[in-house]
N, C-alpha and C positions, 0 to 999 in steps of 0.2 A: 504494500500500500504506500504510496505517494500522500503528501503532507496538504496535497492541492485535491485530494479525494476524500477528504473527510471531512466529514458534514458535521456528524454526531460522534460524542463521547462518552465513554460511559468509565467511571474508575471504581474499581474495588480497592478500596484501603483511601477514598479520597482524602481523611483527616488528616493523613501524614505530611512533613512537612515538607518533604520533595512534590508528593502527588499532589500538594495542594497549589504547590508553584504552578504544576504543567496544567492545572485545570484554568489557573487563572490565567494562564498565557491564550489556551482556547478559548475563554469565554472573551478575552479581550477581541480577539478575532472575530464576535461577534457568532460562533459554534455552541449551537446549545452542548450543555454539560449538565451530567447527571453521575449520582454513586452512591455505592455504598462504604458508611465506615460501622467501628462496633460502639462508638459512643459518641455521643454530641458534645461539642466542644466550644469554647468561644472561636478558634480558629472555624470548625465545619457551621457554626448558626456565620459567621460571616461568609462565608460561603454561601449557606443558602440567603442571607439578604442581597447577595451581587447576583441571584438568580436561578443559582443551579437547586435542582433537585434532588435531594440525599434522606435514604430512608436506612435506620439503625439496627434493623432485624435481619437478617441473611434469609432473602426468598428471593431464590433464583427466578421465581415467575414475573417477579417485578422488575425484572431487567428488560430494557426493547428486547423486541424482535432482531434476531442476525440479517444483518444487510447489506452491501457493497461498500456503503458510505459511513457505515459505524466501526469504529472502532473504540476494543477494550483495552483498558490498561490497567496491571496489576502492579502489585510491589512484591517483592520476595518474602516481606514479612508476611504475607497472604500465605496461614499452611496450604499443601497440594492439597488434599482433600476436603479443602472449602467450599460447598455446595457452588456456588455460584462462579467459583472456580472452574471448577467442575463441567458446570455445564458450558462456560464460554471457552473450557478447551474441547468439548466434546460435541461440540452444538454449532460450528461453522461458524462463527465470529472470525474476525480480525485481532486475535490478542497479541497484545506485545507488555513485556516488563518496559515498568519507568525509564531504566536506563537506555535502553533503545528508542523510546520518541525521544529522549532528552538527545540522544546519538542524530537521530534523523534532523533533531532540527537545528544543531547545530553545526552540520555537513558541510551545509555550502556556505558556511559566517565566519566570521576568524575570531576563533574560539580561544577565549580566554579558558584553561584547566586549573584549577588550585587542587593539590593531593597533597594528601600527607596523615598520620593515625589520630597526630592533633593541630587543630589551629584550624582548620580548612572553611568554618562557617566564619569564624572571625576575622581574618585574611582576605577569602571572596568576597566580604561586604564591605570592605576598609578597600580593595582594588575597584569594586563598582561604584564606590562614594567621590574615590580621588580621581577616575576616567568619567564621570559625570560632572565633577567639579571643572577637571579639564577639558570640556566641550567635547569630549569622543564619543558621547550620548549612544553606552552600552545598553544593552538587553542582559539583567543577572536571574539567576535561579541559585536563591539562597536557602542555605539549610538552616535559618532562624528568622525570628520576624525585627527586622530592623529596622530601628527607630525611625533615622531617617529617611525611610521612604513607607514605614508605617505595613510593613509586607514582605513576602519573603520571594516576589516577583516584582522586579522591575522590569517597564518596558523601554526600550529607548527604538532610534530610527536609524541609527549606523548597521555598518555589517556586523559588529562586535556583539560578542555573548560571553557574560563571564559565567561560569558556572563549577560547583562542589564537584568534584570530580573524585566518587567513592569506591573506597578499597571494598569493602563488603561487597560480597558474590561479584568479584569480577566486575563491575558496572563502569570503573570510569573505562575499562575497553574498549567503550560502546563511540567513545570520542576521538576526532582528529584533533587537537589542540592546533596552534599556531604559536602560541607562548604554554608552556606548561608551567606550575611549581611543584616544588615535592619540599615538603616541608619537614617529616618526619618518615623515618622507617621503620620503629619499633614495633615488637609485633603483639599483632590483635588479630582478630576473626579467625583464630588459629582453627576451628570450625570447618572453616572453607577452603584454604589452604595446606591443615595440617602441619607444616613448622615454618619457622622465619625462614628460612632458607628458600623457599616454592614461595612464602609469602616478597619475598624481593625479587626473583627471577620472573614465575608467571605474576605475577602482583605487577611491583612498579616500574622493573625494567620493560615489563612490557608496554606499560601503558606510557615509556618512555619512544620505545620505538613506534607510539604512533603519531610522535608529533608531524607534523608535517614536512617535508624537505625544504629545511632551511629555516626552520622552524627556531623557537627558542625554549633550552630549558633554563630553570634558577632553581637550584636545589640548597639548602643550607649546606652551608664546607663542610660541617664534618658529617655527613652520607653522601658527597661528590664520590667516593671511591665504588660505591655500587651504580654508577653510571658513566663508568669507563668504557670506550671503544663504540661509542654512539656516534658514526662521523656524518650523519643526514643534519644534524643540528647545532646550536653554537650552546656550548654547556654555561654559564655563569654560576659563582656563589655567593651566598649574601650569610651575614652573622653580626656579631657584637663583635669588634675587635680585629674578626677576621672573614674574609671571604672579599669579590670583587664588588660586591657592594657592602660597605661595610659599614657599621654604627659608629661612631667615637664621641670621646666628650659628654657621656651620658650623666646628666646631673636631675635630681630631684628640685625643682620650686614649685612652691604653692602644690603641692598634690601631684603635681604634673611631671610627664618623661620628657627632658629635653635631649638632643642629639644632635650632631652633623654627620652627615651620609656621603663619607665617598664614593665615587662611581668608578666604574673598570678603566675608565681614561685617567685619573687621577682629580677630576674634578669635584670641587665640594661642596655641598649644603649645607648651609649652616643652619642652627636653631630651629631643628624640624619640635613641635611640640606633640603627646597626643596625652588624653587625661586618662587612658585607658592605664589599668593597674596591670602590674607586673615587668619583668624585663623580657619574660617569653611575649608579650604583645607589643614591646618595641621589634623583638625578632617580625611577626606578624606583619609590622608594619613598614619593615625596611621590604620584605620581598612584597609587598601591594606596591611600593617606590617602584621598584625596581620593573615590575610589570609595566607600572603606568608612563614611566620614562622608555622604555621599550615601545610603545604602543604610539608616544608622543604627545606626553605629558608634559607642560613644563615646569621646570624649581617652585615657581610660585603656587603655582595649582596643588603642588605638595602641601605647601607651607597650609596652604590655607584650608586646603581639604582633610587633613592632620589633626589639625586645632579645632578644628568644627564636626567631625566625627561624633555620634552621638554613642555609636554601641547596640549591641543586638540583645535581644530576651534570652534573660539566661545564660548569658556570661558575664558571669560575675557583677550579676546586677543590685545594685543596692537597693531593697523593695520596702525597707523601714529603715529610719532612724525615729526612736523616741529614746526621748531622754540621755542615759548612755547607754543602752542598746543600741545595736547595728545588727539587722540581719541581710543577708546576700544570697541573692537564689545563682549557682551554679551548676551545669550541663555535665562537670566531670565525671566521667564513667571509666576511667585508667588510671592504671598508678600514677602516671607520669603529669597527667591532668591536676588529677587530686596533689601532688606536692605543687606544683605550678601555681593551686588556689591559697593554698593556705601560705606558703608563701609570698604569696600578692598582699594577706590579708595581714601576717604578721610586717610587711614593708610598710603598709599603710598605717597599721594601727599598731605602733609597735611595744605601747604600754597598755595595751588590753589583753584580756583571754581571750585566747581565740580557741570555741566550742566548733565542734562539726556534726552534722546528720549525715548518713552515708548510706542510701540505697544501694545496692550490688543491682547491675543491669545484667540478666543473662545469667543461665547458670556455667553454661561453659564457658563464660569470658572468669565468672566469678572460680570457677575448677583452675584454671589456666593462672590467673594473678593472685591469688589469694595473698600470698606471702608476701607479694609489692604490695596491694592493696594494703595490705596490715602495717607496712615500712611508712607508706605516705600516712596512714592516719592517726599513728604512733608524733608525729609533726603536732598536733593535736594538743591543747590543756586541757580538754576532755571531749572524748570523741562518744558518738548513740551510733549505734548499726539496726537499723531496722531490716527484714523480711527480704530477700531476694524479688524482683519485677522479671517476672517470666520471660514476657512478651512473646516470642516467636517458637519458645523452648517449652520441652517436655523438664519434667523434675531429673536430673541425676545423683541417683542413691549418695548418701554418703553429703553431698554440696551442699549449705545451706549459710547463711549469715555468719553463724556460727563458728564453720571453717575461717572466717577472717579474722570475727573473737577471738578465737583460741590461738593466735600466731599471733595476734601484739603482743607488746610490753605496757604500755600504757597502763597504769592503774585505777586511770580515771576513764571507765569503759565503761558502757550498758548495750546490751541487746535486746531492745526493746518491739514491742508491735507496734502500728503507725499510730494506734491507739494512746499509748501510755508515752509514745514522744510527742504528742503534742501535749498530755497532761505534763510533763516533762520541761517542756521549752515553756509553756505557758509563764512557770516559775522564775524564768531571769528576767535578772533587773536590770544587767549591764553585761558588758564586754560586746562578741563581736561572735555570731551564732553564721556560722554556713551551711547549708542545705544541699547537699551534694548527690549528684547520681542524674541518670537519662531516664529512669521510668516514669511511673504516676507522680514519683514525687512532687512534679509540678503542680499535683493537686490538691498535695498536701499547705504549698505554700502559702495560700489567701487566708486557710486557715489558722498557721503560726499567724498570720501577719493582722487579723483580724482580732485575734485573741489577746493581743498586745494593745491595738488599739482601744480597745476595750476597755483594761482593765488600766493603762496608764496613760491614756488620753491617745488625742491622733495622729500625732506625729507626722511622716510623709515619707 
């Protein structure tokens, strides 16, 4: 099927936040859209206020009719034996997984790719902010709803498309880049690949060899050595300290990261700011530079797209301040994430406790890290572990919260039900409480954040 052949769409897994990207890219086009997800959300009720029609029950009979001009799209986290699955594989539909339209459509555009295990939602929207700022009026598909553009699709009119380019089952394959990044290689979705070794060879080398001829990669310097002997494209790297685009001069005012960015000519930037926490999101923002100067960006449009950068939901989003309370809803689901937060947290607040909530996502991501998991939340003045979030996964015997428990050292530890952590959190009066993990937690948070307001006025 041809991108100019479809009339109609239909998503299974619409609420998700890639499928809700690509539905709003169709509806923009004026293509009725319709789906199913498994619960209503403030993401899927904005969905159906923009028009589309989405029902929460799984009844294959309320899907159209198969037709020439519909097309279905699923997401991986859809198990195979989901009714409605089911029938649009076995029912003569046009199905395709997300990553393939997201492939199809951006074919013939010059595709911006951001990869890497972390940074890739906060990177991709910091590179469509600063290419929007600098008049290259991209097309992004981001994997969080960002501020500044209030959505996790933009649309622009150029040939350009930035978009999440994900390791999980294979998907960024699905892309020809023209500029790629790889950010990180540690390994996750060991699931899919089986070990870090298959995860860098079929994983990111591959998805190196599809940049384009003459293409560009920017890898941070130190994983350049797993993308040796690529001669279709011009390798670049970017760091703190080191790499061809490189951070220096990095000083703290007022809250804020300030830096100068050399570039591979030896040319310099001075006084790039961004209020984003941490030094892994100045890494973040040197390679969105480095894209957007690629692309044909100039210094300024840095400068200024930099400093006015608002930030995405759920990274490391500050969602109250009362009183001396501070809580912060963060996305981290890896080891490397979770030390990333809490050290943003103790830079910032460096005479506070800083408390953590910590959902495990996944039971075989939780089987595979446990012992990182337990190293990052050991960082902690007192860490809560609630209930593993399933999502896509069967139970494996033996895995459960617990396995994290039982490997800190931390003395100041609870493993609680989501139940007894909010009676839990309810209780502080002060310091600096983080909310960490990729599942439901998110639904957990209005409620910390309500409960506070409540009991010690409203803070913001």
């Amino acid at each position: 099927m041809r991108l100019s052949d479809v009339k109609r769409v239909y998503f299974i897994g619409i609420g998700g936040i890639g499928m809700s990207a690509l539905a709003r890219y169709f509806l923009y086009r004026e293509i009725p859209v319709s789906g199913y997800d498994r619960t209503a959300t403030d993401l899927t009720r904005k969905l159906e206020a923009a028009g589309m029609d989405i029902h929460y029950t799984a009844r294959p009979e309320a899907m159209p009719e198969p037709a020439d001009d519909l097309l279905v799209v699923y997401t991986p986290a859809i198990p195979q034996q989901f009714p409605e699955l089911v029938r649009a594989r076995e029912g003569g539909y046009t199905l395709m997984k997300r990553s393939e339209v997201l492939g199809l459509i951006s074919r013939d555009m010059r595709c911006v790719g951001i990869a890497g295990t972390h940074g890739k939602t906060t990177t991709t929207t910091i590179t469509t902010y600063l290419m929007v700022t600098a008049g290259l009026d991209p097309s992004a598909f981001l994997g969080g709803i960002a501020r500044d553009f209030d959505g996790n699709y933009v649309h622009g009119d150029s040939d350009w498309v930035v978009v999440e380019a994900d390791e999980y089952d294979r998907s960024f394959l699905r892309l020809t880049p023209e500029i790629a990044v790889v950010l990180s290689t540690d390994p996750d979705h060991l699931d899919i690949y089986g070990d870090h070794g298959q995860m860098l060879e079929t994983g990111f080398r591959a998805y190196a060899r599809k940049i384009k001829e003459g293409g560009q990669l920017i890898v941070r310097y130190d994983v350049e050595e797993h993308f040796r002997g690529l001669d279709h494209v011009m390798v670049s790297t970017f760091g703190i300290g080191r790499g061809d685009f490189c951070a220096q001069n990095i000083r703290v005012i007022d809250g804020a990261f300030h830096f100068d960015l050399r570039e591979p000519d030896g040319h310099l930037i001075s006084n790039l700011r961004t209020t984003l926490p941490g030094r892994h999101n100045v890494e973040n923002a040197i390679a969105a530079c480095a894209v957007t100067r690629l692309a044909g960006g100039a210094e300024d449009d840095l400068r200024e797209g930099l400093a006015n950068f608002q930030g995405i939901a759920r990274r490391f989003e500050t969602v109250l301040r009362n009183g001396n309370l501070v809580v912060i809803d963060d996305y981290a689901h890896h080891p490397t994430e979770l030390q990333a937060a809490i050290t943003a947290a103790r830079e910032l607040y460096p005479d506070r406790t800083i408390r953590g909530v910590f959902q495990p996502h996944l039971y075989s991501r939780t089987q595979d890290f446990a012992a990182g998991f337990a190293r990052a939340l050991d960082l902690l003045d007192e860490a809560i572990i609630i209930p593993i979030y399933p999502a896509r996964e069967e139970p494996i015997e033996g895995v459960t919260s617990q396995l994290v428990y039982g490997l800190m050292k931390n003395e100041k530890r609870r493993l609680l039900s989501n139940t007894q952590m909010l009676e839990a959190t309810a209780e502080l009066k002060d310091g600096v409480l983080l909310l960490l993990g990729a599942g439901d937690i998110d639904a957990l948070v209005p409620r910390v954040v309500a409960q506070h307001r409540k009991t010690q006025g409203h803070g913001y």
